[in-house]
MIGU-92771 format. One line per 2 residues: number of its first residue (from 1); for each residue x, y, z of C-alpha. Coordinates in steps of 0.25 Angstrom, whole numbers, plus 5000, padded with zeros to 4 digits. Each point is the difference from the previous one (the first is absolute). Example, Ala and Ser with C-alpha at 12.3 -4.5 7.8 and 13.67 -1.06 7.14 Angstrom:
BEGIN
1	5049,4982,5031; 5006,5014,4998
***
This chain:
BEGIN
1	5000,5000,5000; 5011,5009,5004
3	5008,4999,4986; 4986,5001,4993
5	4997,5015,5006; 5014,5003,4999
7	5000,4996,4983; 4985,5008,4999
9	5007,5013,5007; 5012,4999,4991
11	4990,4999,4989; 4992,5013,5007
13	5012,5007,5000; 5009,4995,4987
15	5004,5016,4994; 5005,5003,5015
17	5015,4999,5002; 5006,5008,5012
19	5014,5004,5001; 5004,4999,5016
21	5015,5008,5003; 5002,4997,5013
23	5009,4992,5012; 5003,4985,4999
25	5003,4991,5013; 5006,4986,4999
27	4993,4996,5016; 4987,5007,5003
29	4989,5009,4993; 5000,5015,4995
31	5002,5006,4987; 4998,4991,4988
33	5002,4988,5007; 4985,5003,5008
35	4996,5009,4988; 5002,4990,4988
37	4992,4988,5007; 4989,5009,5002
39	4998,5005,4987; 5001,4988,4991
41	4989,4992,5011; 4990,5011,4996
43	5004,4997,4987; 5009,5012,4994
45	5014,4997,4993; 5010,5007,5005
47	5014,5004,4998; 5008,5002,5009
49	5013,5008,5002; 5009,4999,5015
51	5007,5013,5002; 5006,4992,5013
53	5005,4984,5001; 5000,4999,5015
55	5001,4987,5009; 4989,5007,5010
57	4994,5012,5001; 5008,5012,5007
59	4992,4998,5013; 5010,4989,5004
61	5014,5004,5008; 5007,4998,4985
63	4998,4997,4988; 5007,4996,4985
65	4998,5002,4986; 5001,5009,4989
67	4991,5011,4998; 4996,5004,4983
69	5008,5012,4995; 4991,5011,4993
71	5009,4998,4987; 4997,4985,5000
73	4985,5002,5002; 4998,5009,4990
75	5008,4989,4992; 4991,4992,5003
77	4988,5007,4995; 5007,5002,4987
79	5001,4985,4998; 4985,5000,5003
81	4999,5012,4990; 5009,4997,4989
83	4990,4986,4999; 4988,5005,4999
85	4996,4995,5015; 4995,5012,5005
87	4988,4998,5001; 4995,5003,5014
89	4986,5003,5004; 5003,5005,5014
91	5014,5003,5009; 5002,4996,5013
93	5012,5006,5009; 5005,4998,5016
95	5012,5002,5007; 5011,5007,4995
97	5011,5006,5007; 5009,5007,4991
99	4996,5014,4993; 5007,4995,4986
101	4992,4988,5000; 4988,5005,5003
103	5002,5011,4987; 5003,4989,4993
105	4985,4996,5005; 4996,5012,4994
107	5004,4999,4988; 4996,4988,4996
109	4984,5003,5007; 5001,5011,4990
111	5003,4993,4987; 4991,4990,5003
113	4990,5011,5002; 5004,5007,4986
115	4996,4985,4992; 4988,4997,5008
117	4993,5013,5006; 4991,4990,5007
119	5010,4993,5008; 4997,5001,5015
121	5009,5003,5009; 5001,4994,5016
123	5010,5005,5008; 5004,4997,5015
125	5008,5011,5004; 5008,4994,5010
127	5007,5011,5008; 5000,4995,5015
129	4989,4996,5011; 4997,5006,5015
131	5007,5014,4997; 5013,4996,4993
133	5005,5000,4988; 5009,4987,4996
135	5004,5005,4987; 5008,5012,4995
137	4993,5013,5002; 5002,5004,4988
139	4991,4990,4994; 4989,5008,5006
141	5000,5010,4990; 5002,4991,4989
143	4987,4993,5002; 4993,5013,5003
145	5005,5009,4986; 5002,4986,4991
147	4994,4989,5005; 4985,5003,5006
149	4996,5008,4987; 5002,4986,4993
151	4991,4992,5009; 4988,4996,4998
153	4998,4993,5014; 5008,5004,5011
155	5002,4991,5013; 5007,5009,5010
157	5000,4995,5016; 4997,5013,5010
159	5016,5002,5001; 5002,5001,4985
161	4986,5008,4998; 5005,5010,5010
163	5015,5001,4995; 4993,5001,4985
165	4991,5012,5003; 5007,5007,5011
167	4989,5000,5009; 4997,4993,5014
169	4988,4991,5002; 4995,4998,5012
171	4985,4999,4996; 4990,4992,4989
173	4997,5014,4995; 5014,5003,4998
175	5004,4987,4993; 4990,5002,4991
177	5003,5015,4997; 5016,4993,4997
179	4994,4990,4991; 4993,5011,4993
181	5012,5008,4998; 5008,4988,4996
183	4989,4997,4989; 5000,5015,4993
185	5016,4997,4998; 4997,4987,4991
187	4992,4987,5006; 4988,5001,5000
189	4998,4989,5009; 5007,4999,5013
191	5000,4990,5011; 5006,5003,5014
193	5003,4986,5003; 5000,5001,5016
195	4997,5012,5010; 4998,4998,5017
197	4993,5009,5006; 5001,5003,5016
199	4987,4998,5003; 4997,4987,4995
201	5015,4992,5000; 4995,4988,4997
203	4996,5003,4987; 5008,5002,4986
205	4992,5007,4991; 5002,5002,4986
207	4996,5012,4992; 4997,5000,4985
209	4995,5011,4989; 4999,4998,4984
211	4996,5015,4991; 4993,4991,4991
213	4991,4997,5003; 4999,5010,5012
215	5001,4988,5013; 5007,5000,5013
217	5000,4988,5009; 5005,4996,5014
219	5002,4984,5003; 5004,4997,5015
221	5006,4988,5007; 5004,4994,5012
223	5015,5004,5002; 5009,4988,5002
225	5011,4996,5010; 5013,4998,4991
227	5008,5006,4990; 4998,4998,4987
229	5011,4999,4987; 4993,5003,4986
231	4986,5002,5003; 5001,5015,4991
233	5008,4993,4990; 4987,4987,5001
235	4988,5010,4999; 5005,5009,4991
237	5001,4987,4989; 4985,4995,5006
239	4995,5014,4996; 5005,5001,4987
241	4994,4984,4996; 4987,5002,5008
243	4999,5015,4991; 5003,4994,4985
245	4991,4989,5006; 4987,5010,5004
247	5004,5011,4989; 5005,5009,5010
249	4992,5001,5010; 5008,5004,5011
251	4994,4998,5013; 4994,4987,4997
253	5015,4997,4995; 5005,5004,5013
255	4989,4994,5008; 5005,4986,4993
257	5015,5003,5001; 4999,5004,5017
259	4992,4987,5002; 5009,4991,4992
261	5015,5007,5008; 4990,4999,5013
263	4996,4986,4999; 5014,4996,4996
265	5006,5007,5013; 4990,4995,5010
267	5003,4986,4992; 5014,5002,5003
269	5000,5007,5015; 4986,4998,5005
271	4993,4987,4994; 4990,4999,5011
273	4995,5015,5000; 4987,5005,4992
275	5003,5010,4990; 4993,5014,5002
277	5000,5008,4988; 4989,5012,4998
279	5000,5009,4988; 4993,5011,4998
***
């Protein structure tokens, strides 16, 4: 049963090919080695670039590999270029750590752009988490003159949304004034992926708006005990399938998305608790 709906979504979604430029990890599960899995079970072909070979993700006290120069992923691309391979529907990009890399990133976004105006664009903009950069800061203003005018759909945490549009967020009003403003620079549909508030700490909220048509949405859920490696890098890949799958509608993608990364987690750290998840 399982391969059946898997061959009748590829069928659904034969034209779609997404190009994900993003991390790989030999042990473990963020960037494309999360990101890839989930796209090709709902059933989209995918192509996928690893700006980083590592042995683990860089949460670990060490870690070897190598990372992708800018020179050689813009090789790359031209390989796929010069053969006529280019013929992605939809880009999909994570972490990135280095400000030529993620030009590089750029470019390419933009020439796929140029042949297929259609191409949509989903970008994680992965900055840092609970106040803190983990990347240079000079990527900051990178993503905000060259890169968030590109997107399509923007994936920001409440750190990034905050470093993004220069403005504090202490309240749902606030957050979604800086979703507004981040959606007048480009996207036109942005999801701030998870936001505390003091009131209620036991609940993780996430905020969501799309211009077209006109829709914001809140989904909350019970917070969870543990920390968690890859669930952006997870739910930006389900948003992504679950949109091509519902014709972009965003909210019901997202409802979709945050069910199958909650499930999994209470699966993995919790498999005797109830999920809670209220949308509204």
């Amino acid at each position: 049963v399982g391969l059946e709906m898997c061959i009748r979504d590829r069928q659904s979604t034969g034209s779609i090919r997404v190009l994900s430029i993003q991390s790989h990890v030999v042990h473990g599960y963020v960037g494309n080695k999360c990101a890839v899995y989930a796209l090709q079970t709902l059933g989209l072909d995918v192509d996928p670039i690893n700006t980083v070979q590592f042995s683990n993700h860089t949460g670990y006290p060490s870690w070897k590999g190598e990372k992708l120069s800018p020179k050689v992923l813009l090789d790359i691309f031209q390989g796929l270029t010069s053969n006529e391979l280019l013929s992605h529907t939809h880009v999909l990009t994570g972490y990135s750590n280095d400000p030529e890399t993620l030009l590089a990133i750029t470019k390419i976004v933009k020439e796929i752009k140029e042949k297929n105006p259609n191409m949509q664009y989903f970008c994680d903009p992965v900055l840092g988490d609970e106040g803190k950069l983990y990347v240079p800061e000079t990527m900051v203003s990178i993503y905000r003159s060259d890169v968030i005018p590109l997107a399509d759909y923007l994936f920001p945490n409440l750190t990034e949304l905050e470093f993004l549009t220069q403005k504090k967020i202490r309240t749902q009003d606030e957050a979604l004034q800086a979703i507004s403003h981040l959606q007048n620079q480009g996207p036109k549909n942005v999801i701030l992926t998870s936001i505390l508030f003091p009131e209620n700490p036991g609940k993780l909220i996430i905020l969501g708006s799309s211009t077209n048509p006109p829709k914001t949405f809140k989904i909350t859920i019970d917070r969870l005990s543990g920390h968690f490696t890859g669930t952006g890098d997870l739910f930006a890949a389900l948003t992504l399938g679950y949109c091509v799958q519902l014709k972009n509608d965003l909210a019901i993608a997202c409802h979709f998305a945050v069910s199958v990364l909650y499930l999994s987690l209470i699966h993995i750290s919790e498999p005797t608790r109830q999920a809670e998840i209220s949308y509204a």
